[in-house]
C-alpha positions in Angstrom: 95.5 151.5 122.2 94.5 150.4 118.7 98.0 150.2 117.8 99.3 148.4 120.5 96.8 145.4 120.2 97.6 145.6 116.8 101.2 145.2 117.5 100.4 142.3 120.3 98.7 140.7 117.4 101.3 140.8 115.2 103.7 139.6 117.5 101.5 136.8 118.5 101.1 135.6 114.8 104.7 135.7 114.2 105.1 133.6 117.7 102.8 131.0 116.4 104.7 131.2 112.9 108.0 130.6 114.6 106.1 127.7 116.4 104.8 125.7 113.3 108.3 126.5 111.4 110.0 124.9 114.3 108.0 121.9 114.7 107.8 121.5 110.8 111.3 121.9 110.7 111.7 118.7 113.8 109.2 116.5 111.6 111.4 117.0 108.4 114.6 115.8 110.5 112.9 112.5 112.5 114.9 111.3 113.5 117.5 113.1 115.5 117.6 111.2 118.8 117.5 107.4 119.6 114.0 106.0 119.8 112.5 103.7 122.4 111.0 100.7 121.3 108.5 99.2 123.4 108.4 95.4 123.7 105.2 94.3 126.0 106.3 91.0 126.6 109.3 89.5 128.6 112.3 89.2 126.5 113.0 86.1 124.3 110.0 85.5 122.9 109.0 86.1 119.4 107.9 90.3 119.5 111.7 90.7 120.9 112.7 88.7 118.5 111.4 90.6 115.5 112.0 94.0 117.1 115.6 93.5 116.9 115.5 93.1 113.8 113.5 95.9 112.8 115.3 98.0 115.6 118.6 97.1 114.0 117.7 97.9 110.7 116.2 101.0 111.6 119.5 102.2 112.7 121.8 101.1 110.0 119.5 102.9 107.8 118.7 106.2 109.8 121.9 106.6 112.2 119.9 106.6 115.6 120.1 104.0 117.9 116.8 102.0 118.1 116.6 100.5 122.0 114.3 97.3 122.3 112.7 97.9 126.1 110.8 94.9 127.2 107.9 96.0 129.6 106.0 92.4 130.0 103.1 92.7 132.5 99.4 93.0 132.1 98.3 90.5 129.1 101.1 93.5 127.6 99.0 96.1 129.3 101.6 97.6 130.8 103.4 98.0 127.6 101.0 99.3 125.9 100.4 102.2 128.8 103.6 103.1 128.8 103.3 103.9 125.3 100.6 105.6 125.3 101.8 108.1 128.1 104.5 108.9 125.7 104.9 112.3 124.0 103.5 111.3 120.3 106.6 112.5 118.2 107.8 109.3 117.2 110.7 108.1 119.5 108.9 106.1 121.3 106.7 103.3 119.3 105.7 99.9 120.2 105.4 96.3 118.7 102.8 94.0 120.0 101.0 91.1 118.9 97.1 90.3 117.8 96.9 90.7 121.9 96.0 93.9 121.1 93.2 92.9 119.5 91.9 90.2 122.2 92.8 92.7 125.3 89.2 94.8 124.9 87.3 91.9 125.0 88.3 90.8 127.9 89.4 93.6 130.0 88.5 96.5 131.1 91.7 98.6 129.5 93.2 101.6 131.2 93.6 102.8 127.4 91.2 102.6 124.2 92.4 99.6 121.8 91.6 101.8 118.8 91.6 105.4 119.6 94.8 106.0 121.7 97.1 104.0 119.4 98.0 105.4 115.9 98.8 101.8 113.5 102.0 102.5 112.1 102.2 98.8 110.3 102.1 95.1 110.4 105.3 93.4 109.8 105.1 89.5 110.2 102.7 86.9 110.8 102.4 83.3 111.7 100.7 80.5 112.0 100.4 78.8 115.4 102.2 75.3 115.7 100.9 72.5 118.0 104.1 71.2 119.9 104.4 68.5 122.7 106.8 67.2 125.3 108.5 64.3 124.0 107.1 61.9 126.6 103.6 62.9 125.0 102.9 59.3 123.2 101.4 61.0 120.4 103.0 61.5 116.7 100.1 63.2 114.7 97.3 65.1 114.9 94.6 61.9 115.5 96.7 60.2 118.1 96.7 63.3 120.1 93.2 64.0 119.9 92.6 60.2 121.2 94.8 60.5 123.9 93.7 64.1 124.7 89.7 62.6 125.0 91.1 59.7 127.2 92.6 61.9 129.5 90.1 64.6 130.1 91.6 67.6 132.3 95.0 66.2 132.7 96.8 67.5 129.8 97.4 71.1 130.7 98.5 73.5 127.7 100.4 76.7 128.4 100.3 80.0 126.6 101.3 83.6 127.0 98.2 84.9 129.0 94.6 84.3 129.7 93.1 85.5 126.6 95.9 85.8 124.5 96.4 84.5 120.9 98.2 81.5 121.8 94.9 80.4 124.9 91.9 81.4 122.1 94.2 78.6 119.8 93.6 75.8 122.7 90.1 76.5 123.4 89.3 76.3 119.8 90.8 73.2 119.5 89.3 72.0 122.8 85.6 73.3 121.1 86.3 71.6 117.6 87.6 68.3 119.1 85.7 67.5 121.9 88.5 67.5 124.4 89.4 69.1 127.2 92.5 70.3 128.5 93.3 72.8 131.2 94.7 76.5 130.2 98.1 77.6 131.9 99.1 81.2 131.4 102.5 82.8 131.8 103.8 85.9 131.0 105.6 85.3 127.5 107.4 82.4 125.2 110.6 83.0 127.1 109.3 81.5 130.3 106.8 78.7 128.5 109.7 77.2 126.6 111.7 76.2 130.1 108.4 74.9 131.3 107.1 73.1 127.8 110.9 71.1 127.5 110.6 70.1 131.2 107.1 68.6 131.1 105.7 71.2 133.0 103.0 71.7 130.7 102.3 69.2 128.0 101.5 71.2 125.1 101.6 75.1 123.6 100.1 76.4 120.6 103.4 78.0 119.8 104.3 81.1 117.3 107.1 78.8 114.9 109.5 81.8 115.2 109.9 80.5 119.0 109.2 76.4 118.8 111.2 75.7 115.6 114.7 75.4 117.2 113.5 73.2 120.2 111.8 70.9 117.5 115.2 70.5 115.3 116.9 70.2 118.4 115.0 67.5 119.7 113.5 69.1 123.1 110.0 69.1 121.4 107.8 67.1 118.9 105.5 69.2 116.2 102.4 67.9 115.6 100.7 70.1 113.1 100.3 73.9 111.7 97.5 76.6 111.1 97.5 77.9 108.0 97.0 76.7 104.2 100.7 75.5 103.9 103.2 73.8 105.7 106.1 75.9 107.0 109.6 75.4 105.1 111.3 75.5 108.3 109.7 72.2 109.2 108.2 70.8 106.0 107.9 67.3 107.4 104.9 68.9 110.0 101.6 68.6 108.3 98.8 71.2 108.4 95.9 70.9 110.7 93.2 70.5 107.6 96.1 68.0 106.2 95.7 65.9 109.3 92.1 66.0 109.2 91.1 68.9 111.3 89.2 71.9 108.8 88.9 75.0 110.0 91.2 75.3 112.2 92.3 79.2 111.5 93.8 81.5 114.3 96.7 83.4 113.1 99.0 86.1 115.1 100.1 88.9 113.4 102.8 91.4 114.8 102.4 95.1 114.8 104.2 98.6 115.4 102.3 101.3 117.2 103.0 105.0 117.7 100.9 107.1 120.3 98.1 108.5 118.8 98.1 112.2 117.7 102.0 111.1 116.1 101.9 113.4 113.5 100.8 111.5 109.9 104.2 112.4 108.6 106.2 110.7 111.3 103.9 107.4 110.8 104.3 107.6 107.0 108.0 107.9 107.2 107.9 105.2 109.6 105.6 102.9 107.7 107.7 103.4 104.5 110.9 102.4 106.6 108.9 99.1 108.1 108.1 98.0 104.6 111.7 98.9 102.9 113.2 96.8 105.9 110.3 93.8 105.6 111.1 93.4 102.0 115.3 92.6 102.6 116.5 89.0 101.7 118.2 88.6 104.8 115.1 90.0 106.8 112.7 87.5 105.0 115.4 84.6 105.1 115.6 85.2 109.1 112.0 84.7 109.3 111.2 82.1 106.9 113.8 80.0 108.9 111.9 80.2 111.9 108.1 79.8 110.6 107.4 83.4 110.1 106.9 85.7 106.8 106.6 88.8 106.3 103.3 91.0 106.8 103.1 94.6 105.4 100.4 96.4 105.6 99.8 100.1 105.2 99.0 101.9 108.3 95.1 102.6 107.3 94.9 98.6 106.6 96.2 98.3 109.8 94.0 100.2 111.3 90.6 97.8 109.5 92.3 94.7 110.6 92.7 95.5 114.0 88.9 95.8 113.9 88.2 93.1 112.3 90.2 91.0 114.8 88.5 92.5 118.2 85.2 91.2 116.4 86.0 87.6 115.2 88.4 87.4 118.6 85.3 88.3 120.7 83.6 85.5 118.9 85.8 82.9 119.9 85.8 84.1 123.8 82.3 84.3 124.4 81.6 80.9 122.9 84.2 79.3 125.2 83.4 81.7 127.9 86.8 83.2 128.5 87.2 84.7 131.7 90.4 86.3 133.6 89.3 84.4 136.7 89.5 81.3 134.5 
């Protein structure tokens, strides 16, 4: 009997052996298959926007198709579930926005923000841009604030969800100036633009990436940008703190996710990838054209800024008392 369990022991240990060799052996050859990658907002705004370029780069360099699949829905909850229901072994990540980092104080989340996501890396940020319908009768920064305060509740800005990024940018501006304008939320940029061009809504605190063609075109007037410098896209737009508002700092930053448990060598090789493609000319050029520029961080960075933006986001929403009813 001894020498049987002794046997089944052996056999067991070589089993588990085999095991670890074979899923060693799969880590060391990601990737072998095409990879999903999870966009939570509706195509045409600025995430699908930067993961198609990431997604194209990724398989020019690696020789796997990268497929961008848009799952809007949520405030990009539904996204964000689908990724984390997905087997962590790297073929299916996600990109998403500083939403992430609004979502858990506002909701309660069929995931945790921090624990069922594994950061892979940041890859661009920007500044948010103030733009208005043409028939606004407003050409800077002052004019619109005076014409905002004279018409209290009527001027209705959109943005891509109660709570997201772009709404937390309008009610600090509604808190630092005085005024008050009524919050519209849609589902992504794709479906604002239609909307902001045809005087729908009157105003968006827009991601540059998205607004900058419609301002050079014509179909929208800039007022001014976040940040410490103007944008060389649009260097005639001033900054807020240049047209005289300080302290005006809310900034979206876009991310890639993997499910958590991704093993650390998949996210390394990942993260080393992100930053090779982020650091191309023609990658930088493409986003410095539209207002963006690139963001790399490693994926422990990552990981400290997305908890440092849940805290100074949940700042911001309890002062204006942000609600999803509201």
């Amino acid at each position: 009997m001894t020498k049987f369990f002794t046997a089944m022991g052996r056999i067991l240990t070589a089993a588990v052996l085999l095991a670890i060799a074979g899923f060693t052996a799969a880590q060391q050859s990601y990737p072998n298959k095409p990879i999903r990658f999870i966009s939570p907002f509706p195509p045409g705004g600025g995430t699908t926007i930067v993961a198609r370029l990431i997604g194209q780069k990724l398989t020019e360099s690696w020789g796997q198709q990268v497929l961008v699949d848009n799952r809007p829905g949520g405030n990009t909850i539904i996204g964000s579930e689908a990724l984390v229901r997905s087997a962590p072994d790297g073929y299916t990540i996600m990109i998403q926005a500083s939403t992430h980092a609004t979502n858990p104080n506002l909701l309660a989340l069929p995931y945790d923000s921090i624990k069922d996501f594994a950061p892979v890396a940041t890859v661009s940020s920007n500044e948010y841009m103030l733009v208005v319908n043409p028939s606004i009768p407003a050409n800077n920064l002052q004019e619109f604030i005076a014409l905002a305060k004279s018409k209290p509740g009527q001027l209705n800005f959109a943005s891509t969800g109660t709570g997201s990024p772009q709404h937390l940018a309008g009610e600090l501006f509604n808190i630092m100036t005085g005024v008050k304008m009524q919050h519209i939320p849609y589902k992504g940029s794709g479906q604002i633009l239609p909307d902001l061009i045809g005087n729908q809504v009157q105003l968006a605190f827009m991601n540059p990436l998205n607004a900058v063609p419609h301002v050079k075109a014509g179909q929208l007037k800039a007022i001014a940008i976040s940040g410490d410098a103007r944008v060389p896209a649009l260097p005639q737009v001033p900054t807020f703190t240049e047209a005289g508002l300080t302290g005006f700092d809310v900034r979206n930053w876009y991310g890639v996710f993997a499910p958590a448990a991704t093993p650390k060598q998949i996210i390394d090789k990942l993260a080393n990838e992100i930053a090779r493609i982020m650091a191309l000319p023609d990658i930088r050029d493409k986003l410095a054209s539209q207002g963006a520029e690139p963001f790399v961080t490693t994926p422990e960075q990552f990981a400290a800024l997305i908890k440092a933006d849940i805290a100074k986001f949940g700042k911001i929403i309890k002062t204006a008392n942000i609600r999803l009813d509201k």
